[in-house]
N, CA, C and O of each residue as an XYZ file, in Angstrom:
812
protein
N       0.819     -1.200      0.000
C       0.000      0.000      0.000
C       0.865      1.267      0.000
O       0.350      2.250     -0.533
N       2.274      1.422      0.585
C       3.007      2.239      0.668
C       3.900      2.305     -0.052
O       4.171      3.425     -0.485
N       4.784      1.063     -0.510
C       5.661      1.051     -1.218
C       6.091      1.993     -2.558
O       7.276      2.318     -2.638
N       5.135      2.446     -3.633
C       5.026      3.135     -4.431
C       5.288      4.776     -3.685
O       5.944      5.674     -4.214
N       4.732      4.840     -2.621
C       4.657      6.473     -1.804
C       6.664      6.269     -1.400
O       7.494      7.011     -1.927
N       6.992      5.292     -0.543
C       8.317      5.192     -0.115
C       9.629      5.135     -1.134
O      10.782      5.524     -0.944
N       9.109      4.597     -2.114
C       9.866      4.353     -2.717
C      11.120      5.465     -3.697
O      12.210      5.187     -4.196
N      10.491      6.492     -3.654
C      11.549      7.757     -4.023
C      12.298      8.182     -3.056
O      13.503      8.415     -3.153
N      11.257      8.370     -1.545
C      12.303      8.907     -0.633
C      13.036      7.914     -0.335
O      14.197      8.323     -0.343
N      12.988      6.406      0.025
C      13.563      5.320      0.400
C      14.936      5.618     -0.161
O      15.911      5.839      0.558
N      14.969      5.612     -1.886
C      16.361      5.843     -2.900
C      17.146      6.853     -2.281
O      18.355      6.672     -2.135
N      16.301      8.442     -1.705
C      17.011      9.357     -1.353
C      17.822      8.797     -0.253
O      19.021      8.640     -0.481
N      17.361      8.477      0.882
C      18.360      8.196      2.127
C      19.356      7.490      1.584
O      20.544      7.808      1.650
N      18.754      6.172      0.838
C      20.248      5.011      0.979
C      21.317      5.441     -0.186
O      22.420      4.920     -0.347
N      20.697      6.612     -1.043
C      22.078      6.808     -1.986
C      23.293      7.322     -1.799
O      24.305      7.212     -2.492
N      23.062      8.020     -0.578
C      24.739      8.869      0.152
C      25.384      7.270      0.552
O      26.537      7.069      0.171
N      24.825      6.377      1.145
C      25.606      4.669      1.601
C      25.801      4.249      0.198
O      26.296      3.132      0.351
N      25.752      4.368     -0.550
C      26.588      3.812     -2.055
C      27.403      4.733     -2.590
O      28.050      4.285     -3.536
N      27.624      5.948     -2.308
C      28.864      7.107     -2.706
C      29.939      6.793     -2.115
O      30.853      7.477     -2.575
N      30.435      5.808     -0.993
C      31.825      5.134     -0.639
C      32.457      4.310     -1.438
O      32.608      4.372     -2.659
N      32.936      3.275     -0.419
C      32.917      2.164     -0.340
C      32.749      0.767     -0.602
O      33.399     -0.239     -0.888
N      31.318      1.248     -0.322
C      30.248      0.443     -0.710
C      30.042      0.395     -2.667
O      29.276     -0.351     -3.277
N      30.742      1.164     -3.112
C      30.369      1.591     -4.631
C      31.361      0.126     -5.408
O      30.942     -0.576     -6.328
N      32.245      0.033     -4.955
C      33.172     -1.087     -5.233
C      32.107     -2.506     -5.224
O      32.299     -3.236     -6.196
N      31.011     -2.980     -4.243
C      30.852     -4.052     -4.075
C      29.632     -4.552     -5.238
O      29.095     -3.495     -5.567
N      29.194     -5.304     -5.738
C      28.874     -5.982     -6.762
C      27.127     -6.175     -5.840
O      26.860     -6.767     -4.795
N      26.496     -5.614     -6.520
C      24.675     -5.401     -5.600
C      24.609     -7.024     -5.679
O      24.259     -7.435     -4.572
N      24.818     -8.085     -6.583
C      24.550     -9.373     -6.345
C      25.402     -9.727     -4.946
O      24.851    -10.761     -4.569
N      26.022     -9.542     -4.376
C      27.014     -9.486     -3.056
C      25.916     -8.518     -2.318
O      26.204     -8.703     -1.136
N      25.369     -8.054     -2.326
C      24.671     -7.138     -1.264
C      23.582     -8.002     -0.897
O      23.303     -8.274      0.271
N      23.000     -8.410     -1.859
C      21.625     -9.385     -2.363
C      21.594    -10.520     -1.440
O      20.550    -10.873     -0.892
N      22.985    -11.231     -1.216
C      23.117    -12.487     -1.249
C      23.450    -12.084      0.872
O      23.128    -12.714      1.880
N      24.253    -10.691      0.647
C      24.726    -10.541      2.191
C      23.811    -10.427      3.374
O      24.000    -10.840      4.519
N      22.276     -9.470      2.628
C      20.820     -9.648      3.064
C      20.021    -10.845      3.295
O      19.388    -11.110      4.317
N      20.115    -11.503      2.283
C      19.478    -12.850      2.651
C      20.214    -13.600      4.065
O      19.675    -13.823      5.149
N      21.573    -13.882      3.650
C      22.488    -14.426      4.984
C      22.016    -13.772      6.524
O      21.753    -14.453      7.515
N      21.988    -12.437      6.450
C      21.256    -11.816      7.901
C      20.244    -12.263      7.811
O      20.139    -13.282      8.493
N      19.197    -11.944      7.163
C      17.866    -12.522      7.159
C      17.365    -14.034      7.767
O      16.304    -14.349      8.305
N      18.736    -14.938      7.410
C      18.107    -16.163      7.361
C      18.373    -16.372      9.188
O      17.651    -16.932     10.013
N      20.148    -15.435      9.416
C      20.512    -15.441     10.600
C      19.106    -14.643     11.751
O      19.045    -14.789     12.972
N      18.241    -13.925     10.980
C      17.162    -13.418     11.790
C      16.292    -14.445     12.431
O      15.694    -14.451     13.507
N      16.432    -15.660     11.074
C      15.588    -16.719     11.450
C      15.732    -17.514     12.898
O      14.919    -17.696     13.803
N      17.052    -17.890     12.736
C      17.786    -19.293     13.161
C      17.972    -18.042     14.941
O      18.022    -18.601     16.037
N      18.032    -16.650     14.853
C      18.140    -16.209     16.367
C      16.915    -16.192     16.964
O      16.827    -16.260     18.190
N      15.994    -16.112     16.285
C      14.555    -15.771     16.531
C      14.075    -17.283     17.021
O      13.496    -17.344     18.106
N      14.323    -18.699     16.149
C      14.225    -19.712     16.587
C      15.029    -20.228     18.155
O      14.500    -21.124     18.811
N      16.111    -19.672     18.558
C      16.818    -19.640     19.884
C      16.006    -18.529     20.825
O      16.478    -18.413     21.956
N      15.021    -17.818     20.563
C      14.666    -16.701     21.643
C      15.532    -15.778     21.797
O      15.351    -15.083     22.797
N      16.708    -15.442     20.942
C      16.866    -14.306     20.891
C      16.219    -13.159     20.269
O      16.388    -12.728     19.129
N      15.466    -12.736     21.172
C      14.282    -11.803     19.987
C      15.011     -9.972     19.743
O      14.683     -9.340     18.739
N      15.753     -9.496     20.558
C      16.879     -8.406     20.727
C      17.453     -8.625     19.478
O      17.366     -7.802     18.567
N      18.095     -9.797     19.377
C      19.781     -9.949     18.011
C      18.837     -9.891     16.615
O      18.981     -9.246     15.576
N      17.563    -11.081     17.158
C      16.564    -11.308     15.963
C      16.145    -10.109     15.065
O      16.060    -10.001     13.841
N      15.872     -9.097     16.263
C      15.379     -7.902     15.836
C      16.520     -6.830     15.263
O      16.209     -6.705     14.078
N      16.898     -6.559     15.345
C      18.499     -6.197     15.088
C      18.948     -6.633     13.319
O      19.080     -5.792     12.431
N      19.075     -7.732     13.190
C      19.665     -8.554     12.312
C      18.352     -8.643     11.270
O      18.771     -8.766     10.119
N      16.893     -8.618     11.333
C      15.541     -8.561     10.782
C      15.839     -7.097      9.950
O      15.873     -6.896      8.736
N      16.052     -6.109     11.150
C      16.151     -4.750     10.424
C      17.456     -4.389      9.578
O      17.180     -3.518      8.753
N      18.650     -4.746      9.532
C      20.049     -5.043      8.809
C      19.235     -5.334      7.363
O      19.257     -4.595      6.379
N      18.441     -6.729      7.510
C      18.203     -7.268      6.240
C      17.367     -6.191      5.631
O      17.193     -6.263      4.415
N      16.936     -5.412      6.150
C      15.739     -4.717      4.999
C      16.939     -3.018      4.796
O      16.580     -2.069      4.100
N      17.582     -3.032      5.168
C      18.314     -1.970      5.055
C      19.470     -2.391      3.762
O      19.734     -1.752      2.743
N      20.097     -3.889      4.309
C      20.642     -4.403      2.784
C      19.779     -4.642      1.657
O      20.328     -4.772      0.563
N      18.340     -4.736      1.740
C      17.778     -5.025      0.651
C      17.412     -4.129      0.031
O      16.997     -4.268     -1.119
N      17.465     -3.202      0.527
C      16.862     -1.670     -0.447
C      18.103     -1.205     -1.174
O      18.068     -0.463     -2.155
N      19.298     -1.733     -0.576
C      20.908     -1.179     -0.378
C      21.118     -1.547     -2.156
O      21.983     -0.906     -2.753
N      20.349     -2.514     -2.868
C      21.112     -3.429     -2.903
C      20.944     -2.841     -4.577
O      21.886     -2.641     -5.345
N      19.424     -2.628     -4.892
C      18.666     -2.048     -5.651
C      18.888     -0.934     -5.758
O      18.497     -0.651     -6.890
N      19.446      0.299     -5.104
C      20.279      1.767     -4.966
C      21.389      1.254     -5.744
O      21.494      1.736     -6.872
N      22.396      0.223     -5.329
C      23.752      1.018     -5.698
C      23.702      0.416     -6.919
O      24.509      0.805     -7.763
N      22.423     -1.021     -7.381
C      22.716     -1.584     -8.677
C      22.483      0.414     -9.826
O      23.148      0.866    -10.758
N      21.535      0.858     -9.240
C      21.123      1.973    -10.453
C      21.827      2.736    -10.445
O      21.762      3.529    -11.385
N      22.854      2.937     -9.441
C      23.457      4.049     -9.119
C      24.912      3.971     -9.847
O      25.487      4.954    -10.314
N      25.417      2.621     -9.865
C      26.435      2.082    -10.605
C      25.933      1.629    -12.161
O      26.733      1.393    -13.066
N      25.078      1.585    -12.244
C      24.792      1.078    -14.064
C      24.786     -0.292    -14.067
O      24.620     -0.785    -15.183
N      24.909     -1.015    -13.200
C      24.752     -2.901    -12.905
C      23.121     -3.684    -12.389
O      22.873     -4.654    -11.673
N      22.523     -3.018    -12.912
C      20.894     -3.351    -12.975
C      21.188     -4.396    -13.993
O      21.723     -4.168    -15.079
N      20.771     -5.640    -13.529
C      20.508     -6.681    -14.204
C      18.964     -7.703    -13.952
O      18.466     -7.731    -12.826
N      18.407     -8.390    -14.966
C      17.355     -9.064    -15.029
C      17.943    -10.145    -13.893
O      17.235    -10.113    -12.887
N      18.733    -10.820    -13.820
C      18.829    -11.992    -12.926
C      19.574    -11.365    -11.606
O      20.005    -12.222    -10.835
N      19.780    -10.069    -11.250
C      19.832     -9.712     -9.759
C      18.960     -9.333     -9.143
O      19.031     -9.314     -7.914
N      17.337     -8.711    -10.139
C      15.901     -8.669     -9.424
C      15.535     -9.955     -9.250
O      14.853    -10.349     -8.303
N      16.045    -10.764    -10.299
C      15.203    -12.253     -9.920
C      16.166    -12.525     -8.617
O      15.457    -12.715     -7.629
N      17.468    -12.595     -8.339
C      17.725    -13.472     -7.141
C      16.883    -12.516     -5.877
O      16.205    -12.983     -4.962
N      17.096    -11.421     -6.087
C      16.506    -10.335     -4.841
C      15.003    -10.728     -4.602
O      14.581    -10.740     -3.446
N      14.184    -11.051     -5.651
C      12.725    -11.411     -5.179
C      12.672    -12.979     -4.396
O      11.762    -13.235     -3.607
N      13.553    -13.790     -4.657
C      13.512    -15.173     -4.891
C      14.374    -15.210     -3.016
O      13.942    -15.886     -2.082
N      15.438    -14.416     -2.970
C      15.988    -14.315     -1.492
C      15.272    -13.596     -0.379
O      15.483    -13.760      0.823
N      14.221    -12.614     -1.042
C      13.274    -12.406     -0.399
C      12.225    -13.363      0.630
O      12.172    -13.497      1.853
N      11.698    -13.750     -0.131
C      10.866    -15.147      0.323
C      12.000    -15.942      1.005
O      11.994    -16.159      2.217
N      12.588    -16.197      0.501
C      13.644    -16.766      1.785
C      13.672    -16.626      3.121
O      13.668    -17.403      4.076
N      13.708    -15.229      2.946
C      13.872    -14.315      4.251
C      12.079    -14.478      5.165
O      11.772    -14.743      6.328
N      11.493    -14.249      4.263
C      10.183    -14.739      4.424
C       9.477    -15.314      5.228
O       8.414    -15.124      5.820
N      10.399    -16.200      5.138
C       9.583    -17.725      5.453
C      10.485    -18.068      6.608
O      10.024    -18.849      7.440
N      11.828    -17.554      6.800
C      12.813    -17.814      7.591
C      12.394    -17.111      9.281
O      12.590    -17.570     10.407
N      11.892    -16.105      8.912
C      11.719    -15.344     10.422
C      10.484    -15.721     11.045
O      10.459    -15.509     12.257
N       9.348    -16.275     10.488
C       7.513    -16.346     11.061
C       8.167    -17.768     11.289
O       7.837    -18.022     12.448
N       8.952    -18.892     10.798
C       9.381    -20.302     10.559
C      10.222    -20.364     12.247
O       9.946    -21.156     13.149
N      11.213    -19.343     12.271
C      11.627    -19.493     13.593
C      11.207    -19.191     15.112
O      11.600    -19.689     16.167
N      10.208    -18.134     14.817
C       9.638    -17.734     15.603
C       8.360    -18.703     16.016
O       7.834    -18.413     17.090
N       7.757    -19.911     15.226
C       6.900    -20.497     15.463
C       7.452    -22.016     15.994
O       6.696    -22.756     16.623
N       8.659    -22.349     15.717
C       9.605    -23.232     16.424
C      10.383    -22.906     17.225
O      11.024    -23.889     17.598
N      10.776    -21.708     17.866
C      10.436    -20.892     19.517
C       9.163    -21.540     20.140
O       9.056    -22.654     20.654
N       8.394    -20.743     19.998
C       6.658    -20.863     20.565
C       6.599    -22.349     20.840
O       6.332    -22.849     21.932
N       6.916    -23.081     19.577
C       6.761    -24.846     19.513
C       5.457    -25.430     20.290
O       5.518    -26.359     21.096
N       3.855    -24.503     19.794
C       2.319    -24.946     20.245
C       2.000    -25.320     18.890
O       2.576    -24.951     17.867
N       0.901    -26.188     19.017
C       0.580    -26.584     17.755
C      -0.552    -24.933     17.416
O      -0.789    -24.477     16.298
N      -0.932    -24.497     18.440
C      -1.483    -23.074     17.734
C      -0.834    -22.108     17.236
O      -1.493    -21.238     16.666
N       0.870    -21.952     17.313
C       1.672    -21.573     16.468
C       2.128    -21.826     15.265
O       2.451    -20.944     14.470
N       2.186    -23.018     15.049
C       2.114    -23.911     13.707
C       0.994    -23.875     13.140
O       1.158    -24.260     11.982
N      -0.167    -23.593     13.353
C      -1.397    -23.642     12.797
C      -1.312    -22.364     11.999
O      -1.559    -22.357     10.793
N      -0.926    -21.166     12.741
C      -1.288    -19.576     12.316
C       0.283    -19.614     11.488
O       0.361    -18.862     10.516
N       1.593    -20.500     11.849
C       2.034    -20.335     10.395
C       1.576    -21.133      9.492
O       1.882    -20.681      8.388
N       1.112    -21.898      9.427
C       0.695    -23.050      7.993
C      -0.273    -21.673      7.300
O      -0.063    -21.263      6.158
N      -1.303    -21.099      8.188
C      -1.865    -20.058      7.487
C      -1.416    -18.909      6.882
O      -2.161    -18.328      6.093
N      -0.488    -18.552      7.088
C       0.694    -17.250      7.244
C       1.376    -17.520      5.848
O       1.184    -16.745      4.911
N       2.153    -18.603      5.734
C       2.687    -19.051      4.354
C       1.815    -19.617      3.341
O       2.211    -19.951      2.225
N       0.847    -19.699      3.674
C      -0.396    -20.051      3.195
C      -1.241    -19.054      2.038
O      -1.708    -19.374      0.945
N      -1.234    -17.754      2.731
C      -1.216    -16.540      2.277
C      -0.426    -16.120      1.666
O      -0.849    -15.349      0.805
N       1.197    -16.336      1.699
C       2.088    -16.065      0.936
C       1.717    -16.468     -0.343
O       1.329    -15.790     -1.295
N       1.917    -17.857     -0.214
C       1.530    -18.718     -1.765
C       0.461    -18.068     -2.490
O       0.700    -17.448     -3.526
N      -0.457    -18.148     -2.111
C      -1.542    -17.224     -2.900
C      -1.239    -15.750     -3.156
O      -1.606    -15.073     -4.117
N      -0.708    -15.487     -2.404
C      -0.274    -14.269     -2.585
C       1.095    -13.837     -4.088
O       1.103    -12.936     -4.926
N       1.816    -14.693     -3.880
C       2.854    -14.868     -4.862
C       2.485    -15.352     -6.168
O       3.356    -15.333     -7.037
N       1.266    -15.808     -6.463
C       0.445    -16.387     -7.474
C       0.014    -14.960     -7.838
O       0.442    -14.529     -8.909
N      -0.845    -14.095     -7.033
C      -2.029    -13.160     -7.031
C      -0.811    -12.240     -8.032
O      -0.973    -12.147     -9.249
N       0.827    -11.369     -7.062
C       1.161    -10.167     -7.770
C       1.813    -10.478     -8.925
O       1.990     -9.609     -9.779
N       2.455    -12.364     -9.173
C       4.107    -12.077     -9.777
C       3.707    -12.321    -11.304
O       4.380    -11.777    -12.179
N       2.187    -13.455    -11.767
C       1.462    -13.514    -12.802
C       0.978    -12.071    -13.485
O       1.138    -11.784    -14.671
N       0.574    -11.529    -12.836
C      -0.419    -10.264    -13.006
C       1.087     -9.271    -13.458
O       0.814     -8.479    -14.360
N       2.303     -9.209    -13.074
C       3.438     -8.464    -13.428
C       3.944     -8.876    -14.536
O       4.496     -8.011    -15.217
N       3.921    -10.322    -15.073
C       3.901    -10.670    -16.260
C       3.156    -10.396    -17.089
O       3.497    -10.264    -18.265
N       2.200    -10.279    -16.746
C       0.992    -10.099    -17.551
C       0.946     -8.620    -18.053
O       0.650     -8.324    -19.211
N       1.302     -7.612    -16.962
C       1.133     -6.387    -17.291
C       2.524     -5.742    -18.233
O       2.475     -4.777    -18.996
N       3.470     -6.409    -17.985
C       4.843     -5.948    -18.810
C       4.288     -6.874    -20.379
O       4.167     -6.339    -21.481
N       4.109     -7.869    -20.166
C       3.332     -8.513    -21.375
C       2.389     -7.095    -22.484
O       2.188     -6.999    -23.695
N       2.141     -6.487    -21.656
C       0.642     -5.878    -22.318
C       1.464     -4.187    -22.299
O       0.811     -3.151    -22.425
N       2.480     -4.210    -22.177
C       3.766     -2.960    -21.946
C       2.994     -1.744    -21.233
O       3.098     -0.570    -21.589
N       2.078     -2.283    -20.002
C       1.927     -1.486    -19.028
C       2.865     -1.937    -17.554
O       2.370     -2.133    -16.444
N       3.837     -1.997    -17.794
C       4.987     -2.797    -16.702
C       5.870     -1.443    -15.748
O       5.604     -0.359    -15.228
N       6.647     -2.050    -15.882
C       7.668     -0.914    -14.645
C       8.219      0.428    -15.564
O       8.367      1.632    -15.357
N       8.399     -0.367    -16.521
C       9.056      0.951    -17.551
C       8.081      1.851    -18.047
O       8.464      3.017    -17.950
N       6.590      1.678    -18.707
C       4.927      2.440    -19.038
C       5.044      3.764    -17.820
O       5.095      4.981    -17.998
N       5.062      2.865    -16.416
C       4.558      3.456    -15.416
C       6.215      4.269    -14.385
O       6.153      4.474    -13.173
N       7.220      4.519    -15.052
C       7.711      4.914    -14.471
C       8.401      4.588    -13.105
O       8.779      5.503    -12.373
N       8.574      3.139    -12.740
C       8.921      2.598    -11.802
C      10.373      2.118    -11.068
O      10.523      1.102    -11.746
N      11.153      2.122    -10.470
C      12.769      2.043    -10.101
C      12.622      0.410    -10.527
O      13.697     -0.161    -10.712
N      11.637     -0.234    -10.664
C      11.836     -1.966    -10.279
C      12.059     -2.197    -11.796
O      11.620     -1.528    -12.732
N      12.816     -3.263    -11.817
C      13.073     -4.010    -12.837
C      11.729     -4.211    -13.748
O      11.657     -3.651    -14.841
N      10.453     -5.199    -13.158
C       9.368     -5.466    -13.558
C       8.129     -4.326    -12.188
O       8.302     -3.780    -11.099
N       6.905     -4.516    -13.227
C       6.207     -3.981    -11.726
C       6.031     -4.466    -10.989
O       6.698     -5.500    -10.951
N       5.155     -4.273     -9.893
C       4.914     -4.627     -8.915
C       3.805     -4.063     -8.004
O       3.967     -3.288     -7.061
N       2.662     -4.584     -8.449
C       1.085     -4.473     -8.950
C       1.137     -4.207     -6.989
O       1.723     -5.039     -6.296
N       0.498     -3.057     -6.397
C       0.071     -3.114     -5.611
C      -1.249     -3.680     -4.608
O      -2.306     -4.075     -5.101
N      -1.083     -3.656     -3.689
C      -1.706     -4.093     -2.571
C      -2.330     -4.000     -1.201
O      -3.319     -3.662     -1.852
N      -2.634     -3.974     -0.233
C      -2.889     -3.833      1.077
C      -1.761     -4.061      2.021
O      -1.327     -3.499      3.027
N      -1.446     -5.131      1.287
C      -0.169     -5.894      2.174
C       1.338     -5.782      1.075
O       1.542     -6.394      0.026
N       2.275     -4.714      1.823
C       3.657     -4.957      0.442
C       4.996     -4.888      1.011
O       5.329     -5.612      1.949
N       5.797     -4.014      0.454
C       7.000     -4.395      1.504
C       6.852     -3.588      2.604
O       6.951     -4.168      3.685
N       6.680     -2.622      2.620
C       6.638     -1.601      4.042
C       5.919     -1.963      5.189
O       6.274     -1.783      6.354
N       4.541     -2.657      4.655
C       4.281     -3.593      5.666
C       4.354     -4.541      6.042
O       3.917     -4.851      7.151
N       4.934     -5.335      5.247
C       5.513     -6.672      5.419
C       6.427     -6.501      7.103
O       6.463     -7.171      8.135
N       7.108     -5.131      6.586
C       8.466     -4.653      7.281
C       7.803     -4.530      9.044
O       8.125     -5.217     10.014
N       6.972     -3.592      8.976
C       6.003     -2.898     10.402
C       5.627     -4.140     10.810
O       5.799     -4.268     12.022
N       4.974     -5.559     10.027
C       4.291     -6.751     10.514
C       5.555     -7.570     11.514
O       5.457     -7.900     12.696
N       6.611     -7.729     10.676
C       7.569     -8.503     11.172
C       8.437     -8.209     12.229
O       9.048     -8.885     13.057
N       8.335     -7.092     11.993
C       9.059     -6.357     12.992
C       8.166     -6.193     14.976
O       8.777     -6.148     16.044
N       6.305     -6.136     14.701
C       5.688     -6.502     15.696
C       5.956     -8.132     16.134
O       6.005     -8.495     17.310
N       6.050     -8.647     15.474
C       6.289    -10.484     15.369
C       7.736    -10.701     16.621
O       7.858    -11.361     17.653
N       8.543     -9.862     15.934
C       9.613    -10.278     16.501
C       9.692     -9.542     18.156
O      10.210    -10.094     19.127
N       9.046     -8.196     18.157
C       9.108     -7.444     19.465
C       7.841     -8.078     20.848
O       7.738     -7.841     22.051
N       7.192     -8.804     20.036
C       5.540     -9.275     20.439
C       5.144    -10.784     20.377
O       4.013    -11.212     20.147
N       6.876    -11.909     20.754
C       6.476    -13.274     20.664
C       5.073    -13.538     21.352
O       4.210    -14.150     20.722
N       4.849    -13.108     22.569
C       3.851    -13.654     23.206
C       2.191    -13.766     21.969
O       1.334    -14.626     22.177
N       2.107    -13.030     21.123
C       1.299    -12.105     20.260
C       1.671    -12.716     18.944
O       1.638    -11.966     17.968
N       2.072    -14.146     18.746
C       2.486    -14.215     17.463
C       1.363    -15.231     16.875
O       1.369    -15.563     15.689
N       0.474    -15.659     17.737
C      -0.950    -16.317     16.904
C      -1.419    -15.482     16.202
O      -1.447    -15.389     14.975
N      -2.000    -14.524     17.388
C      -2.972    -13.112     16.260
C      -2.222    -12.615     15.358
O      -2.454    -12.808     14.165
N      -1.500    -12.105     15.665
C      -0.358    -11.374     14.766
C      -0.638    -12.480     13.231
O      -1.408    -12.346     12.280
N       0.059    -13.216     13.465
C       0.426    -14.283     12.220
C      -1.545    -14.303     11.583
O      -1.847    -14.304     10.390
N      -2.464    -14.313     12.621
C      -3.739    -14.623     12.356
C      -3.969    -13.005     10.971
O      -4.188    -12.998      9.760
N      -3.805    -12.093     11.810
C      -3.511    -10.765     11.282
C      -3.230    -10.763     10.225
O      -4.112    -10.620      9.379
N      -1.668    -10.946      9.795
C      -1.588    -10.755      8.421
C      -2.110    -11.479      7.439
O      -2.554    -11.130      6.345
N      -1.958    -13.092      8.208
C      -2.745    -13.829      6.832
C      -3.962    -13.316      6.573
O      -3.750    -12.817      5.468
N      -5.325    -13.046      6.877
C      -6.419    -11.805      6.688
C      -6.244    -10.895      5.791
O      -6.965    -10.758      4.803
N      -4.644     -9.761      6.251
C      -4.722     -8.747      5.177
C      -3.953     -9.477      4.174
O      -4.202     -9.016      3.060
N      -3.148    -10.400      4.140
C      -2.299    -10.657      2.617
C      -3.595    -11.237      1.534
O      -3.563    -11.110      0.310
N      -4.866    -11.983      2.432
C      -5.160    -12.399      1.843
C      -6.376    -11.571      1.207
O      -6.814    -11.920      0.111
N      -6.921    -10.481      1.884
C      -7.539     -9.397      1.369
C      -6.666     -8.660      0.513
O      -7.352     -7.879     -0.146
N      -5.309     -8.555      0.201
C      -4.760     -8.447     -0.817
C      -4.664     -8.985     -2.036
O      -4.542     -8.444     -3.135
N      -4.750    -10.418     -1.639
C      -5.061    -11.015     -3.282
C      -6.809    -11.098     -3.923
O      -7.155    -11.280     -5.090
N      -7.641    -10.902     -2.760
C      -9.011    -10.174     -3.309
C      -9.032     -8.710     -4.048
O      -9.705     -8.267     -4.979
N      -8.243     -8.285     -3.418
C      -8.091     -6.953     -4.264
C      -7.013     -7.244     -5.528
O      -6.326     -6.446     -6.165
N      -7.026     -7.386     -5.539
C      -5.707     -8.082     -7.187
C      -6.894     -8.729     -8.200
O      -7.218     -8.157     -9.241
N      -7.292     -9.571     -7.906
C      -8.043    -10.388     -8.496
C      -9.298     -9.783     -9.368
O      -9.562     -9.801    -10.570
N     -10.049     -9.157     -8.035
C     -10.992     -8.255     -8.530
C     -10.269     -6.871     -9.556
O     -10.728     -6.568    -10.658
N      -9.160     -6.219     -8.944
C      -8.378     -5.471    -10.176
C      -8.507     -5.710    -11.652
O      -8.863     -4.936    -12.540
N      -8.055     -7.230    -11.712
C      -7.579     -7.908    -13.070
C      -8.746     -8.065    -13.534
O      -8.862     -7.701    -14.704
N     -10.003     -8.631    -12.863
C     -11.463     -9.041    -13.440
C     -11.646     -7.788    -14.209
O     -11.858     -7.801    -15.422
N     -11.550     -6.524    -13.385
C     -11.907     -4.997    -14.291
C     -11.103     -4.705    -15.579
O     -11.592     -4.120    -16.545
N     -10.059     -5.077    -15.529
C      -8.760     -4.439    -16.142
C      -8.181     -5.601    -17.533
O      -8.109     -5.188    -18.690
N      -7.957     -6.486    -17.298
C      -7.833     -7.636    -17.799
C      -8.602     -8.365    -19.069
O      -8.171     -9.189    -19.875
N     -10.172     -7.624    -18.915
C     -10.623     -8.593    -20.060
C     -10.211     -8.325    -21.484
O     -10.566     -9.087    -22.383
């Protein structure tokens, strides 16, 4: 829902962190360095470290925006470094609600994730078809003026909130049924709204 609003100022902050240093390193190395925290968000979050979890959760979304800045900023935008970045995404995904529900270790934690990734799947059906579809029909990222490689058909549920969700998850174990109950609801009122989109738009 936000992502499109964040997404200019987002570029502004992280482009002074790619005018170093950082300008030397190869965004597929940034890509790959995000996922690694990310997954490490998982595997601390699964030990009850919810402090490091949280910590290392927010690293990853700071390398992942990182990563997409310095590719444009350097001229190294490539088709197969959005694909690994969407694809390490879900990684990350599935890695932090996955550890945090083998913490908890109730079968009513496992229930609200089976639902949680549950929503994903449908969800990943609902935007990544419909982005084909729309670059197909050359209303895509490039029509509409967009930093992303391909578009990226909005929603209720996207990255910014993905970000605010996970981030309650990790500060709010006690709270991670509803929570998890929570988003699966809005991801999945997200792919009602997609759907119904395409029914209008589509024929």
């Amino acid at each position: 829902m936000l992502d499109e609003v964040l997404r200019v100022p987002k570029e502004a902050i992280l482009a002074p962190l790619v005018r170093g240093p950082l300008r030397r390193l190869h965004p597929t190395v940034v890509t790959v360095a995000a996922a690694i925290v990310g997954v490490a968000a998982g595997v601390a979050a699964w030990q009850g470290a919810s402090l490091p979890a949280l910590g290392l959760w927010l690293l990853n979304r700071v390398l992942d925006g990182l990563d997409g800045t310095l590719a444009r900023s350097t001229g190294r935008q490539s088709d197969l470094g959005a694909y690994l970045d969407i694809v390490l995404d879900h990684v990350v995904y599935i890695a932090v609600p996955l550890g945090l529900a083998l913490a908890a270790g109730t079968p009513a934690a496992a229930l609200a994730l089976a639902l949680l990734l549950a929503s994903f799947y449908l969800n990943g059906a609902s935007w990544m078809y419909l982005a084909a579809l729309l670059e197909k029909r050359s209303a895509g990222a490039a029509a509409r003026g967009e930093l992303t490689t391909v578009t990226m058909p909005g929603g209720l549920i996207e990255g910014a909130e993905t970000m605010v969700l996970y981030t309650l998850f990790l500060l709010l174990p006690g709270a991670l049924v509803p929570l998890f109950g929570l988003m699966a609801a809005l991801v999945l009122l997200t792919v009602i709204q997609r759907v119904a989109w395409a029914i209008r738009r589509l024929r």
